[in-house]
Backbone as a printed PyTorch tensor [residue, N CA C, xyz], in Angstrom:
tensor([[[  0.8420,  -1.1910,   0.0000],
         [  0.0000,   0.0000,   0.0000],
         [  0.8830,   1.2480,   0.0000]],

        [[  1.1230,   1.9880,  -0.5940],
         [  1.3300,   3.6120,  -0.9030],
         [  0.6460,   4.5500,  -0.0750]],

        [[  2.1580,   4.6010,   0.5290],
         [  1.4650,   5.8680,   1.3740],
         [  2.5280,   7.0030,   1.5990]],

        [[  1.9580,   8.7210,   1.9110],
         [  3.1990,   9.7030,   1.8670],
         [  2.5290,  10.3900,   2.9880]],

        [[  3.5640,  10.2490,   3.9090],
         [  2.7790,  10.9720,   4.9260],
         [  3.4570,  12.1250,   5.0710]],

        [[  2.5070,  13.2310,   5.0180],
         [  3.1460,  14.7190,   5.7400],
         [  3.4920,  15.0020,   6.7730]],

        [[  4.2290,  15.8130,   7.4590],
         [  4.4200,  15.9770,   9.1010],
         [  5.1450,  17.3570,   8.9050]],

        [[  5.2890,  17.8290,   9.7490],
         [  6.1340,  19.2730,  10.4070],
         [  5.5280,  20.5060,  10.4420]],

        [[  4.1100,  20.4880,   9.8710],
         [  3.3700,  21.9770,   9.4890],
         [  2.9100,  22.7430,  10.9700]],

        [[  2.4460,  23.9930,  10.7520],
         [  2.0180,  24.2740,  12.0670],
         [  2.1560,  25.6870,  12.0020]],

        [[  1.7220,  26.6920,  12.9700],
         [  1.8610,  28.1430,  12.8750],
         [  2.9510,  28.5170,  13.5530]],

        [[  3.6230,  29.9370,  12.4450],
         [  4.3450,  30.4650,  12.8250],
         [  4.5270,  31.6570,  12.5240]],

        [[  5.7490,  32.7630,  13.2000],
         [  5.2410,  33.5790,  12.9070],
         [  6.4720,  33.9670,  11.3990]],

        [[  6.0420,  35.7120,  11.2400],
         [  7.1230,  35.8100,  10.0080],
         [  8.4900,  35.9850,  10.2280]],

        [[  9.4000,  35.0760,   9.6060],
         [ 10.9060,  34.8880,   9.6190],
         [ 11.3550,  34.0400,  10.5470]],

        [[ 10.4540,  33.1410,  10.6180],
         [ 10.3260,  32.0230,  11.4930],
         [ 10.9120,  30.9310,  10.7310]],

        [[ 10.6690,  29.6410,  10.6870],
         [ 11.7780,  28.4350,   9.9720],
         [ 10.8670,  27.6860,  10.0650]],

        [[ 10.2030,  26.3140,   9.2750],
         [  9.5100,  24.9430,  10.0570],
         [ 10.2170,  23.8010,   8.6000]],

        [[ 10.3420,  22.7650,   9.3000],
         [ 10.9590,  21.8480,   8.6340],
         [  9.6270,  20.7290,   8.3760]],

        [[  9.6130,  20.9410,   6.8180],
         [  8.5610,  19.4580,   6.4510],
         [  9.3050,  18.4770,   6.4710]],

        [[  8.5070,  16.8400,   6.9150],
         [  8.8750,  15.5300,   6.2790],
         [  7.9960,  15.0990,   5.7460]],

        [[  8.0680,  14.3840,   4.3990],
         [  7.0080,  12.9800,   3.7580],
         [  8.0940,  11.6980,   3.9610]],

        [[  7.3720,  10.9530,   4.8170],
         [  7.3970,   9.6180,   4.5390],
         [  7.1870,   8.8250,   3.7580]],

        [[  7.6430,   7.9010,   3.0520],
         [  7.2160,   7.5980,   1.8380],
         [  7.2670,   5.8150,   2.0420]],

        [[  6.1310,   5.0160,   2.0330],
         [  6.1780,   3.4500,   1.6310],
         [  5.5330,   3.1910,   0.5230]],

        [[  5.6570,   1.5720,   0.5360],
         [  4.5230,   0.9290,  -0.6180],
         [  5.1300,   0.9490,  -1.6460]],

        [[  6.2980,   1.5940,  -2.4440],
         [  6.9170,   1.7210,  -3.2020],
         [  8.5590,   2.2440,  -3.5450]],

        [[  8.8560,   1.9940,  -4.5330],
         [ 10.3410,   1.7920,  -5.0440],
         [ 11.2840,   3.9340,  -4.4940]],

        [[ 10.7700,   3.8370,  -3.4030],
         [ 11.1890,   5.7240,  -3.2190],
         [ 12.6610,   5.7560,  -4.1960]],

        [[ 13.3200,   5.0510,  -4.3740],
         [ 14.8730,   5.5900,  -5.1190],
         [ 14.6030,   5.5890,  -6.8020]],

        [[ 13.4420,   5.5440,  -7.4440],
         [ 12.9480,   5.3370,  -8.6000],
         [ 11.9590,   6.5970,  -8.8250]],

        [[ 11.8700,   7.4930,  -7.8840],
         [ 10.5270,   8.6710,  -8.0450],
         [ 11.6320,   9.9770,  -7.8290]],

        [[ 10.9610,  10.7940,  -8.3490],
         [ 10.7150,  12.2440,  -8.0520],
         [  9.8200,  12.8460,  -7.3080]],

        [[ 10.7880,  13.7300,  -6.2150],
         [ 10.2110,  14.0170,  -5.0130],
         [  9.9760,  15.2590,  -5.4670]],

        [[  8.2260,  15.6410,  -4.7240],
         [  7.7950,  17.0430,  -4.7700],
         [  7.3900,  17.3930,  -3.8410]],

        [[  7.4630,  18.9430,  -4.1620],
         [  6.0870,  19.5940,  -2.4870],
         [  5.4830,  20.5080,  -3.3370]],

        [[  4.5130,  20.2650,  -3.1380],
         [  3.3230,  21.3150,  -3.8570],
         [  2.7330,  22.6740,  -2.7810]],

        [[  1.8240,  22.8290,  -3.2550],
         [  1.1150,  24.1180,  -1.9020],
         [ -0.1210,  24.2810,  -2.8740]],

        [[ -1.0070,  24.6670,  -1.8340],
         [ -2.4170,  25.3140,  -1.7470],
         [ -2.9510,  26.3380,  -0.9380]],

        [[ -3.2150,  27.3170,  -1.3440],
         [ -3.5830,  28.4570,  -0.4310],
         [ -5.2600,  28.9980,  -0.5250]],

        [[ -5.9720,  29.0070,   0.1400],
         [ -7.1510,  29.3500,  -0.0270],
         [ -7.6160,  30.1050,  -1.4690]],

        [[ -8.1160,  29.6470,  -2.1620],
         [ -8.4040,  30.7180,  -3.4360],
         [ -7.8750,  30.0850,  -4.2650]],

        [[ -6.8330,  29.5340,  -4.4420],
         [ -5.6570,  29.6440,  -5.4480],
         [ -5.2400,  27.7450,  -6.2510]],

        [[ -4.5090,  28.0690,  -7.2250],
         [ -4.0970,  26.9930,  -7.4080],
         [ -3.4270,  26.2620,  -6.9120]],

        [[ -3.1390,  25.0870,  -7.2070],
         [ -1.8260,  24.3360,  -6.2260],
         [ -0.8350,  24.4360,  -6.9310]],

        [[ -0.0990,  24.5450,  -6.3000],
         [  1.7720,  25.1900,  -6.9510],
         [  3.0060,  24.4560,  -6.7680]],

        [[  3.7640,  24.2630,  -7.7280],
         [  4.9110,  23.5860,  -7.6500],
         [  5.6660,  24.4730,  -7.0160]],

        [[  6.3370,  24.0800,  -5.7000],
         [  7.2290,  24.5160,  -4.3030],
         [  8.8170,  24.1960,  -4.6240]],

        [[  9.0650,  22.9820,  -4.7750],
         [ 10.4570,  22.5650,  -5.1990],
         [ 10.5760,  20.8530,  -5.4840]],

        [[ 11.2820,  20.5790,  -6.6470],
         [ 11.3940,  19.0660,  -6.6690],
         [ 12.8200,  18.7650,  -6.3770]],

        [[ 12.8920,  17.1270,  -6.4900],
         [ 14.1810,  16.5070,  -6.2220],
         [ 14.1530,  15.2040,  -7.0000]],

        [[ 15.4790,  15.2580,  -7.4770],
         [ 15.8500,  13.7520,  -8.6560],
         [ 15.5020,  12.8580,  -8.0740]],

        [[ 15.3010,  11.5910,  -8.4670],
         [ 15.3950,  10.5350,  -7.8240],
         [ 16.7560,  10.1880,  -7.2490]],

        [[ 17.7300,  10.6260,  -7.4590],
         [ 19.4610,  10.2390,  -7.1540],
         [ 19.3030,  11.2540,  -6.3800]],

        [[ 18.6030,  12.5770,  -6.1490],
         [ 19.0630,  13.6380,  -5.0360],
         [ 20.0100,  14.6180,  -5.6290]],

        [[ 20.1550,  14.7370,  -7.5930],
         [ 21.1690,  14.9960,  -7.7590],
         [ 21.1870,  16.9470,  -8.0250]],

        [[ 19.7980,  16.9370,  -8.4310],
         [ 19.0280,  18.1450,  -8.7630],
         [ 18.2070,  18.2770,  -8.4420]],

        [[ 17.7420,  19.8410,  -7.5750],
         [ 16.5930,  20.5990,  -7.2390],
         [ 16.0270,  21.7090,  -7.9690]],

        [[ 14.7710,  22.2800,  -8.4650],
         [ 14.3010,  23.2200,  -8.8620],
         [ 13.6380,  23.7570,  -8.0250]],

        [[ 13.3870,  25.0980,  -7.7020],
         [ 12.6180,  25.8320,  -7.0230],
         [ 11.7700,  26.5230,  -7.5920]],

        [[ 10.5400,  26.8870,  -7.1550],
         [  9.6840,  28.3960,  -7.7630],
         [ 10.4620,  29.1810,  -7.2020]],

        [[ 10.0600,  30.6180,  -8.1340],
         [ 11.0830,  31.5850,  -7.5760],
         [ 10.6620,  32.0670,  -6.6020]],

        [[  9.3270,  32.2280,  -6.1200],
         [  8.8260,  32.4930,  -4.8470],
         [  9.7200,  32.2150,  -3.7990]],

        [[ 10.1500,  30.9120,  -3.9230],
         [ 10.8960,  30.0560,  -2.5280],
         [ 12.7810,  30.3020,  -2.8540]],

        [[ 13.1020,  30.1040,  -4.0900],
         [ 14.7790,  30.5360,  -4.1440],
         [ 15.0090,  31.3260,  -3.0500]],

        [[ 16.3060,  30.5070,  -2.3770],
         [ 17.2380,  31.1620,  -1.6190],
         [ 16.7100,  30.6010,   0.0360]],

        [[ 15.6170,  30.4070,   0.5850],
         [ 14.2960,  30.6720,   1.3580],
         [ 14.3650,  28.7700,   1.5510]],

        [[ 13.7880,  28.1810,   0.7120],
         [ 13.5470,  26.8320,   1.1560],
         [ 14.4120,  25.9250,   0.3900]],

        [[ 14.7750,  24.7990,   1.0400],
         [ 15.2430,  23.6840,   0.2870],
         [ 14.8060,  22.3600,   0.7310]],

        [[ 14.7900,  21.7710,  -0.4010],
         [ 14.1600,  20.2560,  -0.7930],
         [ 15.7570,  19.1670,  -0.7190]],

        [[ 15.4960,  17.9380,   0.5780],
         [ 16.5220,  16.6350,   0.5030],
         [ 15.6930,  15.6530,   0.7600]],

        [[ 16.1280,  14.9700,   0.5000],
         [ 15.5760,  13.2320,   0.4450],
         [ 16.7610,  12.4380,   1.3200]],

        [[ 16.3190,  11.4490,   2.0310],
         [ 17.3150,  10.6590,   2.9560],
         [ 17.0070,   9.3310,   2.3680]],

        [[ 17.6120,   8.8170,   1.0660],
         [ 17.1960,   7.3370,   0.6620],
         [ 17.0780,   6.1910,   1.9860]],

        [[ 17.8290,   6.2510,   2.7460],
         [ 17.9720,   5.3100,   4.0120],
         [ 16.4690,   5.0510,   4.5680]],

        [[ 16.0630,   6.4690,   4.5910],
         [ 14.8960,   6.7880,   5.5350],
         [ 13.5090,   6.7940,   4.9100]],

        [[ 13.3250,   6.5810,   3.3320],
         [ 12.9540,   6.5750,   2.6330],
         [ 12.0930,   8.1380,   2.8720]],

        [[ 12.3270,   9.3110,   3.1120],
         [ 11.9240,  10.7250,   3.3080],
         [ 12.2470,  11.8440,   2.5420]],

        [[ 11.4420,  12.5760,   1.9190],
         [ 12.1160,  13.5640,   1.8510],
         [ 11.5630,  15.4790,   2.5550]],

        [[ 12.5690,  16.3040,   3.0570],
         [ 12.0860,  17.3420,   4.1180],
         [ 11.9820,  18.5290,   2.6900]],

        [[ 11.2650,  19.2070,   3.2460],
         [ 12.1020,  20.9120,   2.5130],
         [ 11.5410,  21.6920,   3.8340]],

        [[ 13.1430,  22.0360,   4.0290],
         [ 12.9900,  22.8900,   5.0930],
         [ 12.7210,  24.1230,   4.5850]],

        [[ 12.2210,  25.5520,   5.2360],
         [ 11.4470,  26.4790,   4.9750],
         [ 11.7360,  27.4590,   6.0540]],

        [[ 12.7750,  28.5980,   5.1930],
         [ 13.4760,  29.7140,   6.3740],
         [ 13.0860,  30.8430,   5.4580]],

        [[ 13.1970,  31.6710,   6.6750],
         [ 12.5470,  33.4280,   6.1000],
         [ 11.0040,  33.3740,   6.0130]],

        [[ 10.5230,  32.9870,   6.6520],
         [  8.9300,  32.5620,   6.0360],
         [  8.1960,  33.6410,   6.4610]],

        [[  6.6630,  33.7300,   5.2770],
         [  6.2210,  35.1040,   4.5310],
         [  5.0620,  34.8470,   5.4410]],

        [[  4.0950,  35.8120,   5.2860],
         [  2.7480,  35.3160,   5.4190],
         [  2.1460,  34.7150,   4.1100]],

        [[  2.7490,  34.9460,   2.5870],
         [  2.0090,  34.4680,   1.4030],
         [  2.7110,  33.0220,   1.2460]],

        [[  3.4990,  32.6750,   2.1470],
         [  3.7730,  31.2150,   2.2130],
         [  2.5500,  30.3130,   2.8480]],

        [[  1.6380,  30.6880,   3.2940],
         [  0.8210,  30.1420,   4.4500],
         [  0.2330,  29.1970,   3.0740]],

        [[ -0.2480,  28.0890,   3.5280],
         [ -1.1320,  27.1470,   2.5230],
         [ -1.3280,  25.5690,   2.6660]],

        [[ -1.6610,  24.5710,   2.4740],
         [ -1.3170,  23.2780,   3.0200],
         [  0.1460,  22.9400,   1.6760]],

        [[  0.7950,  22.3170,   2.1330],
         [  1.7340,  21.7440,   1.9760],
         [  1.4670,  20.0850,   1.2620]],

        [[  1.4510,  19.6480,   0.2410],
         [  1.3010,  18.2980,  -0.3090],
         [  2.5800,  17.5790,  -0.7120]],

        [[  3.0360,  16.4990,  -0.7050],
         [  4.1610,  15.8750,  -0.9700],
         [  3.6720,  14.9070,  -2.1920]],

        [[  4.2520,  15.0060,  -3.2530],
         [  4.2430,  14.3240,  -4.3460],
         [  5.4840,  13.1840,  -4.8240]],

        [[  4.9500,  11.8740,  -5.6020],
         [  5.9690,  11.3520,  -5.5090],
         [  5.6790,  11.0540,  -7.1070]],

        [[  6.7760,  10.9190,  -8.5840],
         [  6.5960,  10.5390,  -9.8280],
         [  7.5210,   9.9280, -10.0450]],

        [[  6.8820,   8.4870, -10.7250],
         [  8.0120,   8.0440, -11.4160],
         [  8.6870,   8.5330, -12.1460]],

        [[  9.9130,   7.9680, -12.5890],
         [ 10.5210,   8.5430, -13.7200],
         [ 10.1490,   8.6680, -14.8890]],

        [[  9.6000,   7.5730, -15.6530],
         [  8.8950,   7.0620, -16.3750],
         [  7.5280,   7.8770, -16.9220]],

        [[  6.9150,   8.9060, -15.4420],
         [  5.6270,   9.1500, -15.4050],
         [  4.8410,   7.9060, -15.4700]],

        [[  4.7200,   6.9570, -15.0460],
         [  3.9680,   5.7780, -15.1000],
         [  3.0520,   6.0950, -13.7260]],

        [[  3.6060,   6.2740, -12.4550],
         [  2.9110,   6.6570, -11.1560],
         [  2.9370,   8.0690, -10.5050]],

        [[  1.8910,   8.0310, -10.0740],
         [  1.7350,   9.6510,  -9.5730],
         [  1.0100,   9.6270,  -8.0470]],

        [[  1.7260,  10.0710,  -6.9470],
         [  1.0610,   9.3240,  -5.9120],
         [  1.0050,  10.9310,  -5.2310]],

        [[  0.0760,  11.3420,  -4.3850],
         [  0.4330,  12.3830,  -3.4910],
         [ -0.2110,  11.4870,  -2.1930]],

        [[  0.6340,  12.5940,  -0.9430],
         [  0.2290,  13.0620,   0.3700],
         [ -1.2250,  13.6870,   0.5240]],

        [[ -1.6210,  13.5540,   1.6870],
         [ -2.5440,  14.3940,   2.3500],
         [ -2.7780,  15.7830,   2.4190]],

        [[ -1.1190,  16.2970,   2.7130],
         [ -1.5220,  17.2900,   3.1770],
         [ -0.7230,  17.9270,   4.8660]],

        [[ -0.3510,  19.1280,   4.3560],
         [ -0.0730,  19.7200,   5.7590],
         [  0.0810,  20.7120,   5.8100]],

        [[ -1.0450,  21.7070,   7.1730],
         [ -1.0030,  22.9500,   6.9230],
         [ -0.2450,  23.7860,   7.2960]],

        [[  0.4600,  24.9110,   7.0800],
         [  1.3990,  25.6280,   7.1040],
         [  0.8050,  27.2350,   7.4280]],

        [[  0.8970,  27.6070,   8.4930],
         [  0.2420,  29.4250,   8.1360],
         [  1.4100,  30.2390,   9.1510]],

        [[  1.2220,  31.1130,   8.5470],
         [  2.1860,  31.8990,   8.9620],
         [  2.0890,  33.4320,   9.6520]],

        [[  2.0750,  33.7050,  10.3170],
         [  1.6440,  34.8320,  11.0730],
         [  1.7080,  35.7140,  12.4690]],

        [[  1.8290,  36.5850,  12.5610],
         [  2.0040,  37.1600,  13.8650],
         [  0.7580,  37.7570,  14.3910]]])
């Protein structure tokens, strides 16, 4: 069974730090591409930052450059993006995505909410 679990979300305020994890079973994690998406009330869901399957390359939105970064711990089968300088237009749930290489599988997370504020 496939499963990605979210964890680390929670309120904070601005220029604050919070570190996501997805857990990842049920499948081949050293064969996917790791994502984090976002959702903010209103809005679309947004590509946040990915990671190779080797860990070898990251892309960011430019929103997040400089601000957050995306690792994967093959051991642990996880991957975090930690999240420093944080905005209030960062606030949104947080989704963890996992793709094959191939594009053959497309699995997401739940979900985790993130708001940000003083």
């Amino acid at each position: 069974q496939v499963q990605l679990v979210e964890s680390g979300g929670g309120l904070v305020q601005p220029g604050g730090s919070l570190r996501l994890s997805c857990a990842a079973s049920g499948f081949t994690f050293s064969s996917y591409i790791m994502s984090w998406y976002r959702q903010a009330p209103g809005k679309e869901r947004e590509l946040v930052a990915d990671i190779t399957s080797t860990g070898g390359s990251t892309k960011y939105a430019d929103s997040v450059k400089g601000r957050f970064t995306i690792s994967r711990d093959r051991a642990k089968n996880t991957v975090y993006l930690q999240m420093n300088s944080l905005k209030p237009e960062d606030t949104a749930v947080y989704y963890c995505n996992a793709l094959k290489r191939d594009y053959s599988d497309n699995y997401w997370g739940q979900g985790t909410q993130v708001t940000v504020s003083s």
